[in-house]
C-alpha positions as CSV (number, residue, x, y, z in Angstrom):
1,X,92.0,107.1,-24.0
2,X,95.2,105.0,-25.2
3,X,93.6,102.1,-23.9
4,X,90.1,102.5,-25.1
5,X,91.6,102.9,-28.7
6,X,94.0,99.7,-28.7
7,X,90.6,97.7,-26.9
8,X,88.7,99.1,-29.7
9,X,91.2,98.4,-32.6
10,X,91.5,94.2,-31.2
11,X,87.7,93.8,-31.4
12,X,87.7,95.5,-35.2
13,X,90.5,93.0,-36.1
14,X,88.9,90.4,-34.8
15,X,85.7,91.3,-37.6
16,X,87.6,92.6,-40.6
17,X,88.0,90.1,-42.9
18,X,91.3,89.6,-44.6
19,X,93.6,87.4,-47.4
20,X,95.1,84.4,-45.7
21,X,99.3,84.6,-45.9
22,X,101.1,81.3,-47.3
23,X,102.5,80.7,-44.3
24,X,98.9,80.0,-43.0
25,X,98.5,77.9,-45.6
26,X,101.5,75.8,-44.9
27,X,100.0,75.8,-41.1
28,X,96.9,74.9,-42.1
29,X,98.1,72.1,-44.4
30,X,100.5,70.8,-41.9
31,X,97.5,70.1,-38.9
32,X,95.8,68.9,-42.1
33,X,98.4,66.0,-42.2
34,X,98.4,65.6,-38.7
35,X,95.0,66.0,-37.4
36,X,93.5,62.3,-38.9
37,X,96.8,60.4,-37.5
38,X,96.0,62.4,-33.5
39,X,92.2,61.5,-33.9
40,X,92.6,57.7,-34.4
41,X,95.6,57.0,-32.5
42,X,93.7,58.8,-29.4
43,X,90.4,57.1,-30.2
44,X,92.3,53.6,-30.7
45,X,94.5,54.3,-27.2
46,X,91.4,54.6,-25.3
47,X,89.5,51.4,-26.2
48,X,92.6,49.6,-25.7
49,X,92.7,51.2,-22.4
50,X,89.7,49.9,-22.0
51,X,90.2,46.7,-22.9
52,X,93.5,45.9,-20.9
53,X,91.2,47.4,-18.2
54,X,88.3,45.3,-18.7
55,X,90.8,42.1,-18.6
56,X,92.4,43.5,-15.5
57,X,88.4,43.7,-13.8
58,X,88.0,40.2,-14.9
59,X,91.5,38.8,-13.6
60,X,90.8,40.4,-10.4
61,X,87.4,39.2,-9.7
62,X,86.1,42.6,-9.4
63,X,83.6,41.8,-12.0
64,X,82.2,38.3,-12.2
65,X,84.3,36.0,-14.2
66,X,87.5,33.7,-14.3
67,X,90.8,34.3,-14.0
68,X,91.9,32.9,-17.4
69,X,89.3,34.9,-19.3
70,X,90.8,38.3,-17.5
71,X,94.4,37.3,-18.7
72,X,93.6,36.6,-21.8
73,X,91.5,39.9,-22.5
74,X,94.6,41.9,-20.6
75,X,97.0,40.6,-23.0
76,X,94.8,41.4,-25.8
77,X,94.4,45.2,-24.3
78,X,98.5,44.8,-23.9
79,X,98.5,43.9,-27.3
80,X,96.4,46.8,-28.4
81,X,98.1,49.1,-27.0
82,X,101.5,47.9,-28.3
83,X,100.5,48.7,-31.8
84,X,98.6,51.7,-31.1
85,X,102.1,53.9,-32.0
86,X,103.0,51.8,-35.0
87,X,99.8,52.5,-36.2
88,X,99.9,56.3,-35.7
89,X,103.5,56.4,-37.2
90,X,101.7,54.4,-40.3
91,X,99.0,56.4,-40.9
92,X,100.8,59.7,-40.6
93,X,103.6,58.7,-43.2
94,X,101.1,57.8,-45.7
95,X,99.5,61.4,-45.1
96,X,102.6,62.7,-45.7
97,X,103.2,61.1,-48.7
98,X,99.8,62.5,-49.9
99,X,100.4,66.0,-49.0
100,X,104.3,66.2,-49.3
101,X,104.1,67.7,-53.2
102,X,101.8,70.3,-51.9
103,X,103.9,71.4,-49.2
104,X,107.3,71.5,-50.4
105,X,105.8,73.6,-53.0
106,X,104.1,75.8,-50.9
107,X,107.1,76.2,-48.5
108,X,109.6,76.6,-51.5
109,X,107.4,79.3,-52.7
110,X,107.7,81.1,-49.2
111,X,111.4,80.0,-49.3
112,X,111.8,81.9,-52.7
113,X,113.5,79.2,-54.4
């Protein structure tokens, strides 16, 4: 019976709708800054992945092509990846810049000060 009744309570919660608490706000606005910076720094990783990997094919010979056009396209990949971080560090300060008045005031306002 116990169980029944905390089984059925979790499924009502899970429907009821309710008033979203500041500190899911301050959550919310938080992956807000975040979430852009993660996205482009994953998308930009991979295709510079790619590349390096594309230059390594070449250098190889496991596709088709010369030596010298495999290095060169590996360093560029090498390159890529380099500034994939610098990126992401740029991109995510600037969001915080944008969204820093709206969270310190939010948190201050959880804070009580």
């Amino acid at each position: 019976m116990n169980n029944q009744f905390s089984e059925v309570n979790k499924i009502r919660s899970k429907y009821i709708s309710r008033e979203q608490t500041d500190v899911e706000r301050l959550r919310r606005l938080d992956k807000q800054v975040k979430k852009p910076a993660q996205i482009f720094a994953y998308v930009f990783g991979v295709i510079a992945a790619l590349v390096l990997g594309t230059g390594m094919c070449f250098a190889m010979s496991v596709i088709e092509g010369s030596m010298i056009l495999g290095i060169v396209i590996g360093v560029l990949g090498i390159g890529l990846v380099c500034v994939n971080y610098p990126m992401y560090k740029t991109i995510l300060e600037s969001r915080r810049k944008k969204y820093s008045e709206k969270i310190i005031s939010l948190s201050d306002e959880i804070l009580g000060k």
